[in-house]
Structure formats: C-alpha cells, structure tokens
C-alpha positions in Angstrom: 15.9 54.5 221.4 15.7 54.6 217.8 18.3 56.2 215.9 16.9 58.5 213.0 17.8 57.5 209.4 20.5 60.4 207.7 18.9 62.4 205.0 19.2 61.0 201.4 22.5 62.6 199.9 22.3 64.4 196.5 24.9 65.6 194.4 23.4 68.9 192.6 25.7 69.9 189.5 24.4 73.6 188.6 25.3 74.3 184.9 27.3 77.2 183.9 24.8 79.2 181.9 22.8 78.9 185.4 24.8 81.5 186.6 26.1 83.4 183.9 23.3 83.0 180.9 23.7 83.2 177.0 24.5 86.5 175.7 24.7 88.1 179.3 27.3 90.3 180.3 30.0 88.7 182.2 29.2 91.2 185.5 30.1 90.4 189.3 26.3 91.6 190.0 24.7 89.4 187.5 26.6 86.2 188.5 25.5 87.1 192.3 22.2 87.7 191.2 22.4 84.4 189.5 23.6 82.9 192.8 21.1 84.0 195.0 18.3 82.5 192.8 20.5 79.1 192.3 20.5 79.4 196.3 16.9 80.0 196.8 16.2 76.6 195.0 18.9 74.5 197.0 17.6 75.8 200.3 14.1 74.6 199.6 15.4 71.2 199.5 18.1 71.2 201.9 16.1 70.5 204.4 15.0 67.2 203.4 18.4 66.0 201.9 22.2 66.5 202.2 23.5 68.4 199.5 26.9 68.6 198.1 27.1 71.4 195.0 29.3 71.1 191.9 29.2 73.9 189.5 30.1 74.7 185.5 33.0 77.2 184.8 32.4 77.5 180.7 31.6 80.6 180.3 33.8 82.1 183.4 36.7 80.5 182.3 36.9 81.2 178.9 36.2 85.6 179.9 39.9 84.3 182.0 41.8 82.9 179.3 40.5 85.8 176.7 41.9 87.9 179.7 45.0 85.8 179.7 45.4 86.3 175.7 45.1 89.8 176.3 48.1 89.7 178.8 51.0 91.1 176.6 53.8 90.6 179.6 55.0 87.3 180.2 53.3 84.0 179.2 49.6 83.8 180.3 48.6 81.5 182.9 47.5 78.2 181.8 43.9 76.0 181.6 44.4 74.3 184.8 45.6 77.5 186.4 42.6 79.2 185.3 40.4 76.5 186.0 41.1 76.3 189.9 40.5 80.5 190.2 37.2 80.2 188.4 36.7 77.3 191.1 37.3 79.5 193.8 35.6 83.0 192.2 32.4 80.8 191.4 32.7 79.1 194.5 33.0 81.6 196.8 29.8 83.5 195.1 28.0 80.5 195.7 29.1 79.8 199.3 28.2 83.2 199.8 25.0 82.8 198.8 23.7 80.0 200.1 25.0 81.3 203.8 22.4 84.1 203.4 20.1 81.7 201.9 20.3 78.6 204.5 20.9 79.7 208.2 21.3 76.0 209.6 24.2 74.8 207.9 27.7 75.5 207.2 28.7 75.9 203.9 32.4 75.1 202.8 34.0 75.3 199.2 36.7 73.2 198.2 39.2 73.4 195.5 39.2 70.1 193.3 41.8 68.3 191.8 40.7 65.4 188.8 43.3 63.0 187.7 43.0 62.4 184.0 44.7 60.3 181.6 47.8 61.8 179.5 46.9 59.6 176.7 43.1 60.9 176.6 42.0 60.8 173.0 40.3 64.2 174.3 43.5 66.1 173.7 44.2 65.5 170.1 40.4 66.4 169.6 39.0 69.3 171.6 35.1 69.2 171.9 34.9 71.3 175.4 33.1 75.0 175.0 34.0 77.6 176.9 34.4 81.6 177.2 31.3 83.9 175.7 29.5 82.9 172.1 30.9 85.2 169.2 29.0 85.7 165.3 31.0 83.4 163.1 33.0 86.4 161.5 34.1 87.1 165.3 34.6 84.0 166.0 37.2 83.1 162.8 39.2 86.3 163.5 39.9 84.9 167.1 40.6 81.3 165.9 43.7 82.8 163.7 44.5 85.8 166.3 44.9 83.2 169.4 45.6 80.2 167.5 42.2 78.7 169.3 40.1 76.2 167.9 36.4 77.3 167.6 33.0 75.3 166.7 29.3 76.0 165.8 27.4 76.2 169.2 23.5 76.5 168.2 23.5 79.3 166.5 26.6 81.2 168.2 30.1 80.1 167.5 32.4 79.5 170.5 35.9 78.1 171.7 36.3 74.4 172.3 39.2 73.3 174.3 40.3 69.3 175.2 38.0 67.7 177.7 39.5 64.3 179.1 37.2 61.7 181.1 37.9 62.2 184.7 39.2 59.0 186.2 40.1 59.9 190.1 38.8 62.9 192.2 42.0 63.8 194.7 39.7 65.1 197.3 37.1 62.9 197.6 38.1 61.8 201.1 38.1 65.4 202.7 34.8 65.8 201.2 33.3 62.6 202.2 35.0 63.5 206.1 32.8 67.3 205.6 29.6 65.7 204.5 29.7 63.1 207.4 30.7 66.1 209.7 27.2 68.0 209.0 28.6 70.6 206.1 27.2 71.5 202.7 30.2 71.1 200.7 30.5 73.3 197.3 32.9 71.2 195.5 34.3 69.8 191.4 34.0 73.6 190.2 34.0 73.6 186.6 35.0 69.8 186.6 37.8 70.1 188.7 41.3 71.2 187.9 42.6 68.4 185.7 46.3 66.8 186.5 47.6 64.0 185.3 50.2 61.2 187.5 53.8 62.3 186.6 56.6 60.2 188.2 54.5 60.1 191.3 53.4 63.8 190.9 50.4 65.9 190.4 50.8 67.7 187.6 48.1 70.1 186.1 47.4 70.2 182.3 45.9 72.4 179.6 41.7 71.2 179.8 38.6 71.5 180.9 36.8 68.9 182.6 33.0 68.0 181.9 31.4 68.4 185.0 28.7 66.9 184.9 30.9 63.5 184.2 33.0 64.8 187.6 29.8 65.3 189.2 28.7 61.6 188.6 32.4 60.3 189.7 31.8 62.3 193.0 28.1 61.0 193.8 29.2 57.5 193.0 32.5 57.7 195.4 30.4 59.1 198.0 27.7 57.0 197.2 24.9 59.6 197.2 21.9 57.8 196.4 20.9 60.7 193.8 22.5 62.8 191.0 20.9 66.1 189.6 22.0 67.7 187.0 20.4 71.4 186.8 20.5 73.2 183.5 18.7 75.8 182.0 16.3 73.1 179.6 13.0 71.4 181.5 13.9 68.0 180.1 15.7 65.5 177.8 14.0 66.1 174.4 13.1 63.8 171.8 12.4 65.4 168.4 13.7 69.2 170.3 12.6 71.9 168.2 10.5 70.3 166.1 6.4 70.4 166.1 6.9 66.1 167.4 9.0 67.4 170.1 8.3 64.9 173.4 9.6 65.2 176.7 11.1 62.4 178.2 9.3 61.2 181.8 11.7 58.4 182.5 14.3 56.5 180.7 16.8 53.7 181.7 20.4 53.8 180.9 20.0 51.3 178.4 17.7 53.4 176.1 19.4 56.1 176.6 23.1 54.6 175.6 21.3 53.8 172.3 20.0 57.1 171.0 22.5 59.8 169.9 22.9 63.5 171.5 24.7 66.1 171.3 29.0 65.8 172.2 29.1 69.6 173.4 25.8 70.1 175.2 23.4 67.1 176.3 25.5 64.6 175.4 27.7 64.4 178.5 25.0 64.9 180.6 23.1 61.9 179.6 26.6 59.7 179.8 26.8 60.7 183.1 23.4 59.5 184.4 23.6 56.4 183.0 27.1 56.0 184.4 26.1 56.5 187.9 23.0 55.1 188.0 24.5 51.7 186.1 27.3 52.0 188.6 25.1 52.4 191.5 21.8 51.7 190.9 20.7 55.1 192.3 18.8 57.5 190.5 19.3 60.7 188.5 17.5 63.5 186.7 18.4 66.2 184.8 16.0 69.2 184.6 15.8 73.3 184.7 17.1 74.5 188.4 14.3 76.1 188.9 12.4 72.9 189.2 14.7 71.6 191.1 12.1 70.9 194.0 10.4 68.2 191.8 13.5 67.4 190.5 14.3 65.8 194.0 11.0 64.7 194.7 10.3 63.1 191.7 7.6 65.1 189.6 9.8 67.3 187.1 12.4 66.7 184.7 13.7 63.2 183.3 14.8 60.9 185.3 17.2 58.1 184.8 16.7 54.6 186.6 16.8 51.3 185.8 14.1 49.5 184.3 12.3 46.9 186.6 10.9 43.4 185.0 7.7 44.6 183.0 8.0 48.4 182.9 8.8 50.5 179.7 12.4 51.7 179.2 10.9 54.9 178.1 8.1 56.8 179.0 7.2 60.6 178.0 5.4 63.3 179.7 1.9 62.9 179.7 1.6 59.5 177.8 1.5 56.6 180.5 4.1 54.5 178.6 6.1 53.8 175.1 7.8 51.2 172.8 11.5 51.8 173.2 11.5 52.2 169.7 9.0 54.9 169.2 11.1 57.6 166.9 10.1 60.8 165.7 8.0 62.1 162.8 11.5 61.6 160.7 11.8 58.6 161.4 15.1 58.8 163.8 15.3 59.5 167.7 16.2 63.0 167.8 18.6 65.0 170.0 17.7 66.5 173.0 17.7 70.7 173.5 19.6 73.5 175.5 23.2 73.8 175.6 23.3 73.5 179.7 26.9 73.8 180.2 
C-alpha cells in the first residue's frame, strides 16, 4: 500500500499591523476581530498544507512598555519580559481563533525563546518600531519624558528599540516534535523573547526581535518547504508611491540583495526571503493576508525563488519578463511600500 505524501509545511508570519492596524485603538475587541479574519484566511489553506503561525508584537508591545513607563511603583518590567506576555496575550487570541475557525486540528501556542548575540551592533543602534505612531510634537515630548529614542515612520513618528539578528531559536525541537505530532503550532510571537548565553545561562535582554527574520530561522530549522510573510501591502513595490510604481511578480534573492529597502519596514522582510530561500532553496512570498490563498498557491503577491538557467531574475505583474536592471522613471530602483510590521 502506498503511503500518502505529508502536506507541504508553511511557515505563515502574520505582521503586527494585521491584527492591530495603524491609527486603531489598542481594544481587546478589535484585536479579536482582527484574529478571526487572520483565522478565516489560514483555515482556507490549512487543509492543503501544514501550518505553523508566527506573529508581530510592535504595536502590542510598545501600548506594554508605555504601560510600564506609566508604572510609578517599582522599576517597570523589562523588553524581554514584555515581549514573552505580548507572546502569550497575542497568542492566545490567535489560538482562540483559529479553534473556532478550524474544527480538525489542534492548535497549541508556544512561548519562544531567541538566542542573540551580546555584541549585536543592533544595540548601540536601535532601528526596531514599536508601541502606537504619535505627531512629531508627541512624539519629542515622549523621547525626553522616557528617555526613548524615537524615528520618522511614514508620516507618523514612533519608538525604535534594538533589534539583534536572531541566531538560535531554543524551542525549535518541541515544535518540530508538535508539527510531526499532527498540531498547528502558533509560535516566535513577536520575534521571540531575546536572551543572550551567559556563563551557560539564558538570560533575557532589553530588544525586540524582527520576526519575520525569526520566522525564516524557524522555517529553515524545520525545513518547511515555504515561508509567507503576510502584511498589510499586496506586493514588493518598485517605484511605491509614485505614478511608475510596478509590482514585483517574482524575483531571486540575488536581485533582491542588490536593490535597497527600507531598515524599519520592508527591508527585513525581503532579508529574510532571500535568506531562507538561499539557505534552502524553498520558496517564499510576501503579500497582504488576505490573499494569502494565492499567496500559497502561487498567483498573488511576490514571490522569492531562485532563478533557473535562462529565466529573468525579475519579473513584474503583468509584464511577461524584465532586465534585472530595469529602474524607475528616476533613474534608481525604488523602495518598496507599507510598513507591515
């Protein structure tokens, strides 16, 4: 008797702003609404592939250090402290949600620990937003109130906090053992709780991990043979916001590595998919969640492979192919849009 092939395994990293949106207020009813619908997508596809959930913590985690700051008795609880309960708040809305949502599979969130270096040039230079957007008057009086740093976010300003390169995800085993045991495993919250090796301890420490860089780490330990990354944009943009805009189709890693995007919004989202699919050779997309349907199949969003012997390293939506040095009207490749965190 033939024995039936597993389902393809997917890593699906849902941004932050998917569940609590720009400018929206911070409500226990919105990010459930927010859930549901992130929910509705993964279960039409969970059928067809095994699915393993990471999740932003941006915007939840920054409302929990303002909280913190706001704290007058007793130190407040630091980044790593308040990254693992935003991992368990945002994980347990989203657990809930897809039980509703998927009646066939267990669902099962686990709290994430991401080993980091100490030495990480990302602590001398924060680059990491997080917490709600503020005017720039707003957003100046905080800086010198909580001693934060703050930086230009489109046209908001928010807080930026360190953001280290994850190097080792401490759980990857136990999820590994879940997915191979039939579960859908919510995992990597916000990037994981970042700790650093200190004479043969785990020790937490004062960041915020990009998790769509944590999301790649996991899908290439557990060697998932594809890597979404859902945000709240349609595509990688050349030209965004301009009237030459183009949507990338497809793109290898290698024309990718050579444009220039973004540090605090697409930028580590296109490191990531051109990490794991050099890495791996696997594929990866990134796209708007609520394509995430043809993001797995193949027809939505911009995907990320290599390039086989004759075809372009670039092609854009609706144009059958391109030079891999087209530019844009100014003469430059331009960034891509949406802040997706």
């Amino acid at each position: 008797m033939q024995t039936r092939a597993p389902r393809p395994l997917a890593v699906v990293a849902l941004g932050g702003n998917a569940l609590l949106r720009r400018g929206e207020p911070a409500t226990a009813a919105g990010q459930q609404r927010s859930a549901r619908q992130a929910a509705h997508a993964l279960a039409a596809v969970a059928g067809g592939a095994r699915l393993v959930v990471t999740h932003g913590n941006g915007p939840q985690v920054g409302l929990l250090a303002l909280k913190e700051d706001a704290y007058a008795d007793g130190a407040p609880y630091p980044l790593d402290v308040l990254d693992a309960e935003s991992e368990g708040q945002i994980g347990y809305v989203i657990e809930s949600a897809l039980d509703d949502a998927i009646d066939r599979q267990e669902v099962v969130t686990v709290i994430t620990r991401v080993v980091v270096d100490a030495d990480d040039p990302a602590f001398r230079t924060p680059t990491k937003f997080i917490g709600p957007v503020y005017d720039a008057e707003r957003a100046a009086h905080l800086a010198r109130e909580h001693g934060w740093e703050v930086r230009e976010d489109g046209e908001d300003w928010r807080r930026v906090v360190p953001s280290p390169v994850p190097r080792r995800i401490v759980q990857l085993a136990a999820v590994r053992t879940l997915v191979a045991g039939g579960f859908l495993v919510v995992c990597a919250g916000g990037g994981g709780v970042p700790v650093v090796a200190d004479a043969g301890r785990l020790v937490g420490v004062e960041a915020v991990i990009d998790k769509d860089l944590t999301s790649a780490l996991l899908a290439e330990g557990l060697d998932a043979d594809l890597l979404v990354l859902a945000t709240d944009v349609d595509a990688v943009y050349v030209g965004w916001g301009g009237p030459d805009a183009r949507a990338i189709e497809s793109a290898s890693p290698a024309w990718l590595r050579r444009q220039t995007f973004p540090e605090g919004s697409m930028g580590p989202k296109v490191d990531a998919v051109c990490g794991f699919v050099e890495a791996t050779g696997g594929r990866a997309v990134i796209g708007r969640l609520a394509d995430l349907a043809g993001l797995v199949a193949g027809d939505a969003g911009t995907h990320v492979r290599a390039a086989g012997p004759g075809e372009a390293e670039v092609t854009y939506r609706g144009i059958a192919s391109a030079d891999a040095g087209t530019t844009d009207a100014a003469g430059r490749l331009a960034t891509a849009g949406g802040p997706g965190s």
